[in-house]
Every structure is written in C-alpha cells, then in structure tokens.
N, C-alpha and C positions, 0 to 999 in steps of 0.2 A: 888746653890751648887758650890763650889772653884773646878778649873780646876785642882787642885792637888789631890783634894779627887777625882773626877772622872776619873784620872788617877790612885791611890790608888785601884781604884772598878775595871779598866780595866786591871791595873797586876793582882790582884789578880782571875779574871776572866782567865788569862790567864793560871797561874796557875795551876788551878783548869783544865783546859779541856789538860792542856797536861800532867797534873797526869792519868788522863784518859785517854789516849795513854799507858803510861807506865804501866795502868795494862792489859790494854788489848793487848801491846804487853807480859807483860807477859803470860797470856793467851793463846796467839799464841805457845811462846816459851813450854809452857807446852806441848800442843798438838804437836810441833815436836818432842820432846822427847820422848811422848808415843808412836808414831808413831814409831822413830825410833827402840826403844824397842820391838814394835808391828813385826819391820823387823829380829831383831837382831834373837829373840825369837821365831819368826815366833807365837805369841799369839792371837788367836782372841779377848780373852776378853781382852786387850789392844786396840786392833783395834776396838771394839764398843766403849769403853771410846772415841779415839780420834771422831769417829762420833760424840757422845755425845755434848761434847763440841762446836761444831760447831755453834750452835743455840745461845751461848753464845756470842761468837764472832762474831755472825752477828748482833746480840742485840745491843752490844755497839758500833759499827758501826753505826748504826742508830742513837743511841742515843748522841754519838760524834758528827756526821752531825747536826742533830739538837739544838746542845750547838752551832756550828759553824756560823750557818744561825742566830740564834737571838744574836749574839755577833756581828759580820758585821752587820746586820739591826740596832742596836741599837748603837754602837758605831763609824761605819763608817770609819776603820781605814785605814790609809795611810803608805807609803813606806814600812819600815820594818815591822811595826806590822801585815800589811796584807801581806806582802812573808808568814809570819810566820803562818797565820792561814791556808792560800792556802796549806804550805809544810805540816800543819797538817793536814788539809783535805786530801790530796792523800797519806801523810803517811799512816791512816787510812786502804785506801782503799789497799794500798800493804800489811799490816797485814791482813786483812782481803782475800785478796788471798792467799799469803804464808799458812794459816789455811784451805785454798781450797786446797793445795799441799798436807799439811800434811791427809788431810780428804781422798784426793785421793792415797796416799800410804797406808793411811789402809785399801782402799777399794781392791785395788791388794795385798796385804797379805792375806785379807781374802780370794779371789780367788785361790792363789798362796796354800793355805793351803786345800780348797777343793779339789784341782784338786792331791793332793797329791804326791808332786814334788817335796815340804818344802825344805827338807834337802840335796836333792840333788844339788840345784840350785849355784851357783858362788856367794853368796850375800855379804861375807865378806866384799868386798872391797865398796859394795854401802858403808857401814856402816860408812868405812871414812868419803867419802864424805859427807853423812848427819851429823856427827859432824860438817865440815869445813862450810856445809850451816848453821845448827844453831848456831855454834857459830859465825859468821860472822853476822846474825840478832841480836845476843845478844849486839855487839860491835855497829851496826846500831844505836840502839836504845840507848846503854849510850853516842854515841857519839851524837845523839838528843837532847839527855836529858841537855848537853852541850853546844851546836851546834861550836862543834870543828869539824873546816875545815881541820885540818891536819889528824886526825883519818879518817874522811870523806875520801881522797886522800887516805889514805890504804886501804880503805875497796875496793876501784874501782879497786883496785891493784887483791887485793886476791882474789877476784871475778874469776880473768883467772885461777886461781888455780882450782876454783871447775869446769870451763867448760874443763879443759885437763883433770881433772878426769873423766867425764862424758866420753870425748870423746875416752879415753882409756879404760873405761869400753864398750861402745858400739861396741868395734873391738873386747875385747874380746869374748863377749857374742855374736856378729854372727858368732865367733868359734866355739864357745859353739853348737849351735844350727845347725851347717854343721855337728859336729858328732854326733852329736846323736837327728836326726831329730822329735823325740818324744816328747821333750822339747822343743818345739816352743811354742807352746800358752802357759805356763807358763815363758818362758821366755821373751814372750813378753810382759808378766804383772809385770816382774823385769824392761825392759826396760822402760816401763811407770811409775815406782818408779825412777829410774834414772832421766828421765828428772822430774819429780816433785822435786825433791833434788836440781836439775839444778835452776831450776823456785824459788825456795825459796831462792838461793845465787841471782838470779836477783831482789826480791824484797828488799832483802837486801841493792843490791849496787842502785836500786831506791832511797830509803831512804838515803843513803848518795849523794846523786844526790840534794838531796832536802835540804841539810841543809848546802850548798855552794849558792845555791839558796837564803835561806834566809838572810846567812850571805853578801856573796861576791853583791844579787843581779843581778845574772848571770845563764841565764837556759844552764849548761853545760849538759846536755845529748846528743847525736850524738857529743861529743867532743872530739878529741883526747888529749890521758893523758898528752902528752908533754904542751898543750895549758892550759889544767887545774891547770897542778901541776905551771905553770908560775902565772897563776892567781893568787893563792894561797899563793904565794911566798910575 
C-alpha cells in the first residue's frame, strides 16, 4: 500500500472522529440550553430532558476514546497529528464535563422548584451569564473545528467576563440571603448553578487552551495572556 493512500485513510480517519466531537459537542450545547431554559423557566420537565441526555454524552465519550486508542495503536502518529488527537481526547473529556455542569443545574432547579422559592429567587442575571458560558463553548468549538489560534486568544479573553459575573453575582446573593434568612438553602442551590455556569465558561477556555496546543505546539495553560497573545503573534 503507497504511503499516500495510507495518509489518504489517516485524513480521512481523522475526519471522521473530529466530526464526532462536533456532534457531541453539539450535544452538549443542547443540553446547556435546556438547562438554561430549565433555570430561566424554572421547568422541571426541561430539567429531566437535560438528565436524559446525559447517558448520551457519556456514550460518545467512550466511544470517541476508543476511535482514539486504535487510530494511535495503528497509525502511530507524530508531532502535529498526535497534539491533534491528545487535544481531541481531552477536548472530549471537557464536553463531556461542561454536560456534568449542565446535568448539575438541572439537578438544582429541580430542588430550587420543590422547595418552592422558584419565583422569588434573583435568578435573572445567572441567565446572562449562562448565555456568555454557552456561547463561549459554541465559539470553542467552531474555533476547533478550524483550529484558529486567534479565535482561541479570544475566547481566554472572555472567559474573565463570565468569572466577574459570577463573582458579582455571589456578593449579590449573600445580600440576598442576610435579608431574608429563609432563602438560604435555595439560594444556595442558585449558588451551585452559578459556579456550574462558571465551570462551563472553564471548559470552554480549556478547549481553546488546546487548539494553540496543537497549532503553536506550546501547552499554554498556567500562562499568562501577555506571553500567549506574543506567541500567537
């Protein structure tokens, strides 16, 4: 077999398993969105949908890893090709958390809506924030699909955007919770939606963490932005 066709079978291999990223970050993306819907609306049967799915997104997880193991075992691949399947292997596993985020926000709605507090609670403004986390995975993921290193550098950027939300929502909310001390344990099931919103803009800027990685060759994580956007440059 000609070392062109075997390269021919190794793109198209390739291909093929980061098609399979991209559905099952779509996947993901769905399940933020019922979630957030799940919060907006305070709905439980939203909130069982995003359960639902969950089993889904562990599935191709698994079965992503195991496209990955007999692609390396069998093709053996060096510099770029293998950053490239490493980024997609731990890509993988950051959607497949970010879908533990979303799982875990509708498990505090539905609490949040037993304990009957729903309407009272400050949630408005999570709401932002969980747009700016998923659409911040959304831009993750077309910038993969790419692996544009300058998209990548934005996303690291806007990342600070969803932790000052975060961090101004939690001064609120133990305002919230000095007047009117009745509202604590539901409000501390909004604060555990809050940092999961957090955690899904972190897996976000992971994923762009990783496709400077493949491109540049450079594991910029614990880096500061000045040294990155130099690299990049």
């Amino acid at each position: 077999m000609s070392d062109k066709h075997l390269s021919s079978q190794f793109d198209s291999e390739l291909t093929s398993v980061s098609t399979r990223v991209m559905e099952m970050g779509g996947l993901v993306e769905s399940q933020i969105r019922t979630a957030v819907y799940a919060l907006a609306q305070f709905s439980a049967e939203a909130a069982t949908e995003v359960t639902e799915m969950e089993a889904r997104v562990n599935a191709m997880e698994v079965e992503i890893d195991k496209e990955l193991s007999s692609i390396i075992a069998r093709r053996q691949p060096t510099a770029r090709d293998l950053r490239l399947l490493i980024a997609i292997s731990k890509t993988t596993a950051n959607l497949e958390r970010a879908g533990d985020e979303a799982e875990k926000i509708a498990r505090m709605v539905r609490s949040i809506i037993d304990s009957g507090a729903a309407r009272t609670l400050p949630s408005s403004e999570l709401r932002i924030a969980a747009d700016l986390a998923s659409g911040l995975l959304r831009k993750a993921l077309d910038a993969f699909a790419r692996l544009d290193v300058n998209v990548a550098v934005s996303i690291l950027k806007e990342d600070d955007a969803i932790d000052k939300e975060f961090d101004g929502f939690v001064r609120k909310l133990i305002t919230y919770m000095m007047e009117d001390p009745r509202t604590i344990s539901s409000s501390l099931d909004l604060l555990f939606v809050a940092k999961a919103i957090e955690r899904i803009g972190d897996h976000a800027k992971n994923i762009a963490e990783f496709i400077i990685y493949v491109v540049k060759g450079a594991d910029v994580r614990h880096t500061s932005m000045e040294a990155i956007e130099s690299m990049v440059r």
